[in-house]
N, C-alpha and C positions, 0 to 999 in steps of 0.2 A: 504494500500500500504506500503509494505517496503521501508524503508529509504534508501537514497545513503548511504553508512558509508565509511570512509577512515580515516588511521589512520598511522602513523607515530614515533618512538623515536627518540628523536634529545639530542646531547649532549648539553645538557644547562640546567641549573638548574630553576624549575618552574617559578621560582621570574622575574628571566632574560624572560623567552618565554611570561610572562605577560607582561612586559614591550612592547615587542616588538609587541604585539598584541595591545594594549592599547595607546599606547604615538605614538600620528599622527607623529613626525619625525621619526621613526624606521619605523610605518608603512607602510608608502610611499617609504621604501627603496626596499620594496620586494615583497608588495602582486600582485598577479594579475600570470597567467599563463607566463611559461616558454616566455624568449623575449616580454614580453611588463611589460611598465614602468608607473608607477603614475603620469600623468601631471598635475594632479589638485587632490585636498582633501581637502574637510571641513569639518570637525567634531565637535557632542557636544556629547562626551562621557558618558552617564548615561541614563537611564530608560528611555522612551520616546524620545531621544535624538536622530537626525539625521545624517547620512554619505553621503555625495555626493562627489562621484570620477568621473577621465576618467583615461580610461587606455589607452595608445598609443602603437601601436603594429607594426608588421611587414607591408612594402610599407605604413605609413601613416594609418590606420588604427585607427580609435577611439571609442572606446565603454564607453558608460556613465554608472554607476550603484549607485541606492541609498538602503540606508539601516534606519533602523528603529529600536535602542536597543529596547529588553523586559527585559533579565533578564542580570545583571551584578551581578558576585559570584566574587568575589577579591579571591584566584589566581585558581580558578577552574575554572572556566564558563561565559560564554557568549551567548545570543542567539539574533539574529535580523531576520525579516523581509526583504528580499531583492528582488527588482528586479532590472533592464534596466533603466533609463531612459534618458531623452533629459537634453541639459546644463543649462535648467533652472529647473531641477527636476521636471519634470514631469514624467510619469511610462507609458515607450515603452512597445514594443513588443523586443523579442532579435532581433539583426540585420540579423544576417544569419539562425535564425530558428523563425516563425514568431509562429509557434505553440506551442513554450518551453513555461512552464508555466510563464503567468505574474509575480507570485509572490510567492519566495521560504524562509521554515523556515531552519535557520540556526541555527545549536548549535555547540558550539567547546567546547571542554571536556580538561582541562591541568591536566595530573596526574601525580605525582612526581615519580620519576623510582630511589629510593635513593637519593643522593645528586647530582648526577650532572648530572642525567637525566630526560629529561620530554616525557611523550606519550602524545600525540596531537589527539585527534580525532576528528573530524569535522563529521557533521551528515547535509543534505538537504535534504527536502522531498516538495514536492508544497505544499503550503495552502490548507486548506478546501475548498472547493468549486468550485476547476482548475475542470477545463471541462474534458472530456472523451477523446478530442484530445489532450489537453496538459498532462495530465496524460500518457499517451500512449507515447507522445514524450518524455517525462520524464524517463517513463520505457527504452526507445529505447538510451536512451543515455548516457547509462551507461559507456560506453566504452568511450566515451567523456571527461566525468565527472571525471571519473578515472587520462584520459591523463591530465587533465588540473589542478586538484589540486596536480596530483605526480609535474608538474612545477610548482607550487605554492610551496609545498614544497622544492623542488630544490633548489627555490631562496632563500627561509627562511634559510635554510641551511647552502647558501652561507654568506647571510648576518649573521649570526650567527659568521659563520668562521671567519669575521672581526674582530670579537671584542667588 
């Protein structure tokens, strides 16, 4: 199966877009799909190390997800393990797609674009072993996947623009 790929330049120089990717204050500023906000985040940043968030969205709305580091590359690469889960970290099913795979590998790629640019690309594809239904809904949601990390981008964006 081909991978989701999306991929982005943002004016910011690598060093800055790792920070903002790594150091849980900056994190919480931005990630998560256009209009909802980080209400919670605990992180242990490194190999093995765990992410459990909720993200708060539009009328009340909360969706929990955790993560899983494998690989930390200082200022290139990152990859985890992610799926959904409940506020004591345990691993849902997604809330409004019951068949999206349990569990997606994530890899984000920081490439330096000269000095005060970085290209960001992000890669998700299901784990080994997602069933034939979640695979399928995975294929099917591409246009999803697109909408929801260009507003993740958005925000990273905007938070950038801060300062």
């Amino acid at each position: 199966m081909k991978p989701f790929e999306i991929s982005r330049v943002v004016d910011s120089p690598r060093d800055r877009v790792w920070k903002a990717w790594t150091e849980i204050e900056q994190f919480k500023q931005w990630f998560g799909p256009k209009g909802f906000t980080m209400g919670y985040c605990k992180v242990d940043f490194r190999p093995g190390g765990r992410l459990h968030y909720r993200l708060d969205g539009p009328g009340g709305v909360q969706m929990w997800g955790k993560a899983t580091y494998g690989e930390i590359v200082k200022p290139e690469r990152i990859s985890w393990t992610q799926s959904f889960s409940d506020k004591d970290g345990g691993t849902t099913a997604h809330p409004m797609a019951p068949t999206w795979p349990r569990e997606m590998h994530t890899t984000v790629l920081l490439e330096a674009q000269g000095a005060k640019q970085t290209k960001i690309t992000v890669r998700w594809l299901p784990v080994e072993g997602s069933s034939e239904a979640e695979l399928k809904t995975f294929e099917d949601g591409r246009a999803g996947m697109n909408q929801g990390w260009s507003g993740t981008f958005e925000q990273f964006n905007e938070f950038l623009a801060k300062g």
